[in-house]
C-alpha positions in Angstrom: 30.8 -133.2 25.8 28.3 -131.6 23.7 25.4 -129.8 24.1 22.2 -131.5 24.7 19.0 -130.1 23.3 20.9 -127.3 21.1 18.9 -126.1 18.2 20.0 -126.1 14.5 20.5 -123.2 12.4 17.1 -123.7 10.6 15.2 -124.4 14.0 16.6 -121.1 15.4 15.8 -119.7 11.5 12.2 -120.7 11.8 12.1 -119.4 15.4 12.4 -115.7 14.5 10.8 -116.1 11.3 7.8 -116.4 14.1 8.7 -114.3 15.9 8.7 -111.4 13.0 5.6 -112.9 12.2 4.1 -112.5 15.9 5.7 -109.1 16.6 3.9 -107.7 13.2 0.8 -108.8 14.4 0.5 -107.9 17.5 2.5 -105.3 18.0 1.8 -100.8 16.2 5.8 -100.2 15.4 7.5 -97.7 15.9 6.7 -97.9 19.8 8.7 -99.1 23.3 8.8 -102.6 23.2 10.2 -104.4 26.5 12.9 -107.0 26.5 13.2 -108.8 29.3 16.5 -111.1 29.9 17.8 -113.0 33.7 21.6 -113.7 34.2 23.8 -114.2 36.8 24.4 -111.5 39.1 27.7 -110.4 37.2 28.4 -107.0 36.1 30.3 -107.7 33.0 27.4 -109.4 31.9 25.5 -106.9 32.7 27.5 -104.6 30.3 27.5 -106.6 27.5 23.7 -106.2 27.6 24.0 -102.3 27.8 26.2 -102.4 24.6 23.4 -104.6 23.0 21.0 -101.1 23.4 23.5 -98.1 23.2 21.9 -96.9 20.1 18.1 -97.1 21.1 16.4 -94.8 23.4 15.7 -96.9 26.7 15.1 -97.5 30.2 16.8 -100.1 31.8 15.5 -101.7 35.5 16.9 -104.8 37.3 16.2 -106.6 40.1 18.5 -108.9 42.2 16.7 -112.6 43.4 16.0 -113.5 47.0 19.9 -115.2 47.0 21.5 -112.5 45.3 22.6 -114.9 42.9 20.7 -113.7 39.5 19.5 -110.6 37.8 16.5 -110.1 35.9 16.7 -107.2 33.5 13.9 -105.2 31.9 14.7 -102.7 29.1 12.2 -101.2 27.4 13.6 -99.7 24.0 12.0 -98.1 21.5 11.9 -99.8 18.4 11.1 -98.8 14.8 10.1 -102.5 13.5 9.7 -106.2 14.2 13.0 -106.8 12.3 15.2 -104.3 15.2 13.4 -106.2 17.7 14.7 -109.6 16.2 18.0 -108.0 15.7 18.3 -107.3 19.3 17.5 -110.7 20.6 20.4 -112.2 18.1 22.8 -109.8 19.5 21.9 -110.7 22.9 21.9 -114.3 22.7 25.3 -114.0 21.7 26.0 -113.2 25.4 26.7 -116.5 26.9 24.6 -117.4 30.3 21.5 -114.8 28.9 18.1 -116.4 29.5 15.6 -114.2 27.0 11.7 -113.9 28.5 
C-alpha cells in the first residue's frame, strides 16, 4: 500500500531551502541551537538519535508521556551554521518513526 500524503523530492528540497533561509534570519550562528524530536519509547531508537549528534557538543533531556508510550527528546547542540542544522534534521529523518518539532 503506499504512502499517503508522502512529499516529493522537490517538496522536501524546497522545505529546507526554507528552512536555511529561516535559520539565517533568525538565528547569530555559531550558537546552541535546540532540536527537538518524539518517538516511541524504544531505546534503539533512542540510540540512533545519539549517533545523529556524536560529533557536536550537546545536552540531551527526555521525558517519558503520561502512558509511557512515547519519548520526547530535546538536544540542544551547538552548531556552527544554518547548513549543520539542516544536515542534522536529514540525518535524523532518516530514522524511521522520528517526529521533528
Amino acid at each position: 500500500m503506499p504512502e499517503l500524503n508522502k512529499p516529493t523530492q522537490e517538496q522536501i528540497d524546497e522545505f529546507y531551502n526554507n528552512l536555511n533561509t529561516q535559520l539565517q534570519d533568525n538565528h547569530n550562528f555559531p550558537e546552541d541551537y535546540p532540536f527537538k524530536f518524539i518517538i516511541e519509547n524504544d531505546a534503539s531508537k533512542l540510540t540512533e538519535i545519539y549517533r545523529v549528534f556524536d560529533d557536536t557538543k550537546n545536552t540531551v533531556r527526555t521525558r517519558e508521556s503520561s502512558n509511557g508510550k512515547y519519548l520526547s527528546v530535546t538536544i540542544n547542540a551547538f552548531m556552527l551554521d544554518a547548513d549543520q542544522v539542516i544536515h542534522k534534521y536529514r540525518e535524523t529523518s532518516k530514522i524511521g518513526g522520528v517526529i521533528m518539532l
